[in-house]
N, C-alpha and C positions, 0 to 999 in steps of 0.2 A: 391484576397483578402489576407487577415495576415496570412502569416504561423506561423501555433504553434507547430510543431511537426515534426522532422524527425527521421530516422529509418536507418539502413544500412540490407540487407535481408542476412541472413547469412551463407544461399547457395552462394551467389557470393561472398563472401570473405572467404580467398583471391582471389583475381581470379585471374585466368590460367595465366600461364605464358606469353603465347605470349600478345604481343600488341593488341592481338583482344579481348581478356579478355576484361569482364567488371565489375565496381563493379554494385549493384543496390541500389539507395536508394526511400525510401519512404517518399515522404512530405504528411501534412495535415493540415489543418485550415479551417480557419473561414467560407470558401463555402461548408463546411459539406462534401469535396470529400477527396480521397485520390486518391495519382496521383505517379508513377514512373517513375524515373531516371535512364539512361545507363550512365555511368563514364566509358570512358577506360581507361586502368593499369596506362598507360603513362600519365593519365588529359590530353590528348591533344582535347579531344573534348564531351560533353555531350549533350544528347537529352531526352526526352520524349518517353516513352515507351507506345503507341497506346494511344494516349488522346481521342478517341473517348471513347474509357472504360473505366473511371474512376470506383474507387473502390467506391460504394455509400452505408455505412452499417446503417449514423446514419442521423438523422432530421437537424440535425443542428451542429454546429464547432463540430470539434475533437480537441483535447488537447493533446492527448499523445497516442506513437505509442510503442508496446512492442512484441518481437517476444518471443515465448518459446520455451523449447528445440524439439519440434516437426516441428519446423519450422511457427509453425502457429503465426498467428498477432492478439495479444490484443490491442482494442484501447478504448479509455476514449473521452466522449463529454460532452457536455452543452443539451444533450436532455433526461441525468441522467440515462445514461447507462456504462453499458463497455462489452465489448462484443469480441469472441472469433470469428473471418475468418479464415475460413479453406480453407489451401492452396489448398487441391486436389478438394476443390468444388470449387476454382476459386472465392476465397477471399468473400464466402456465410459464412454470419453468422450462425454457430451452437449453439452456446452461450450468453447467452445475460444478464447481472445479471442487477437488477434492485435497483441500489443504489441509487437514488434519490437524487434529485439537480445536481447542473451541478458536473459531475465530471471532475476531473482535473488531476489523475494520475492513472493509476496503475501499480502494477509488479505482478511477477510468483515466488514462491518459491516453484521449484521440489523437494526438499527435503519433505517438510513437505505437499507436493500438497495442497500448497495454493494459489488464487489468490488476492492482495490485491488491494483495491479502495478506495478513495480519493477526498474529492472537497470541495464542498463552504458549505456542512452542519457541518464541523468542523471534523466528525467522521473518525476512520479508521475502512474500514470493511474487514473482512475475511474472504473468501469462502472455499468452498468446490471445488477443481479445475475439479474433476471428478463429481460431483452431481450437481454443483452449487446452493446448500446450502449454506445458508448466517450462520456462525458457531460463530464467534466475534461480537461484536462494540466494538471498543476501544477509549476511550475518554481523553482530552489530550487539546489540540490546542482549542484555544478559538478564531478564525480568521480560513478564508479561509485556506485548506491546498493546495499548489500548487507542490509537490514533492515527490514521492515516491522510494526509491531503495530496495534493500533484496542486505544484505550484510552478511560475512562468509564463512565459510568450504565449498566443493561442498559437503559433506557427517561430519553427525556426529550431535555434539551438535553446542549452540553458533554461531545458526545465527540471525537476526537481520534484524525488518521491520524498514527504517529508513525516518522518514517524515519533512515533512519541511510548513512552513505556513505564513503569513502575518502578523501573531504574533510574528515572531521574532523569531522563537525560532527552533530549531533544536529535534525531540524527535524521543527514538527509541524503540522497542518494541520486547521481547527475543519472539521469534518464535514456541517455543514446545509447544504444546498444553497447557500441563500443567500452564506454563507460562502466556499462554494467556488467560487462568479461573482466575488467581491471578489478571491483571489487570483487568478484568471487575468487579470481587469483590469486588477491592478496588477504583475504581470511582463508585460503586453503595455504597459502604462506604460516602465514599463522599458528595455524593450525599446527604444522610441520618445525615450526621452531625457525624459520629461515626470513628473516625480512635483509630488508637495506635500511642501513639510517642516511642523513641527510650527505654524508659524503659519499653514500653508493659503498659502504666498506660492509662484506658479508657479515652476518651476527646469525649464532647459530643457538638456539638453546635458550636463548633472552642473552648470550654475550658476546661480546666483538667477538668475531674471529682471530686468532692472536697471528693466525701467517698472513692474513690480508695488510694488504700496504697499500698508501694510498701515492699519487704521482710523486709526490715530493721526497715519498721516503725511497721509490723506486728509484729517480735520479741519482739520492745520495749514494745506498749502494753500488750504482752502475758504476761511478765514479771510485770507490771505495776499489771495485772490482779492477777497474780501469788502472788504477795506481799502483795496484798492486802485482801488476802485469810488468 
């Protein structure tokens, strides 16, 4: 059936120098498996790594295959999971977060140990990568999102969850905690009809506030007030 996903495992890359090296990669789709590939160094020939054992972790399609720095494999499906295989149990899920609807991507961000996931309810969500605590929603994309990276420093500030969706549009979201309380505050703003525009003047509804004033207009009447005294 359709592949939607492949993977490179990154214990075999590079691989060994000789010709007998192999790299390994990982495919997955729509028959809900995941299945393994031998590449020798040279491509001179590819097989199937024991297809009697397929990797079987979710109900139905896998979407997206993501290794992190443990080696272990995140994968994202249509049966509104994403979930953590762990290599030394022999690709048994330990992990399982339950984001609901189909998901469509996720990634790992070791710096800030986050896991992030992605699909057709529009949201991005943020985990806990050690708790698996759901810690975010981040709201944004108005269409399926079909893409996820973490992009940035390996260490420090200024990294960056960066999404992608059927809406066209490309959006990215600053990664430090802190950062990602400000966006959910401000689409729960939103939400509620209440932002700031760029002079700080309340807007209520999608329109200015008509009693808000801003410093300049506050002066005039002080002085108006003033003169009139």
């Amino acid at each position: 059936m359709g592949v939607l996903a492949l993977a490179v495992d990154p214990q075999t890359y590079p691989p060994a120098a000789s010709d007998q090296g192999a790299v390994v990669i990982l495919s997955a789709g729509s028959d809900k498996s995941i299945r393994r590939w031998a590449i020798t160094a040279d491509l001179s020939s590819a097989s199937e790594i024991d297809p009697s054992n397929l990797i079987l972790a979710h109900e139905t399609s896998v979407y997206n295959l993501s290794f992190d720095d443990d080696t272990d494999l995140w994968t994202a499906s249509a049966d509104g999971t994403a979930k953590c295989l762990s290599r030394e149990r022999n690709w048994m899920a330990d992990t399982a977060l339950e984001h609901g609807d189909y998901v469509r991507a996720v990634a790992i961000d070791e710096v800030g140990g986050w896991v992030i996931s992605a699909g057709r309810d529009e949201h991005v969500k943020v985990w806990d990568k050690g708790s698996g605590e759901l810690r975010f929603v981040l709201e944004g994309h108005f269409e399926e999102i079909t893409g996820l990276v973490v992009v940035g420093p390996p260490i420090g500030r200024e990294r960056w969850g960066v999404s992608v969706g059927i809406d066209a549009t490309i959006r990215r979201w600053r990664l430090e905690t802190q950062e990602l309380g400000k966006a959910v505050k401000k689409a729960e703003d939103d939400r509620n009809g209440v932002e700031k525009d760029e002079g700080e003047k309340e807007v209520v509804g999608g329109k200015e506030n008509p009693f808000a004033i801003d410093e300049d207009e506050q002066r005039e009447l002080d002085e108006l007030m003033n003169d009139s005294e």
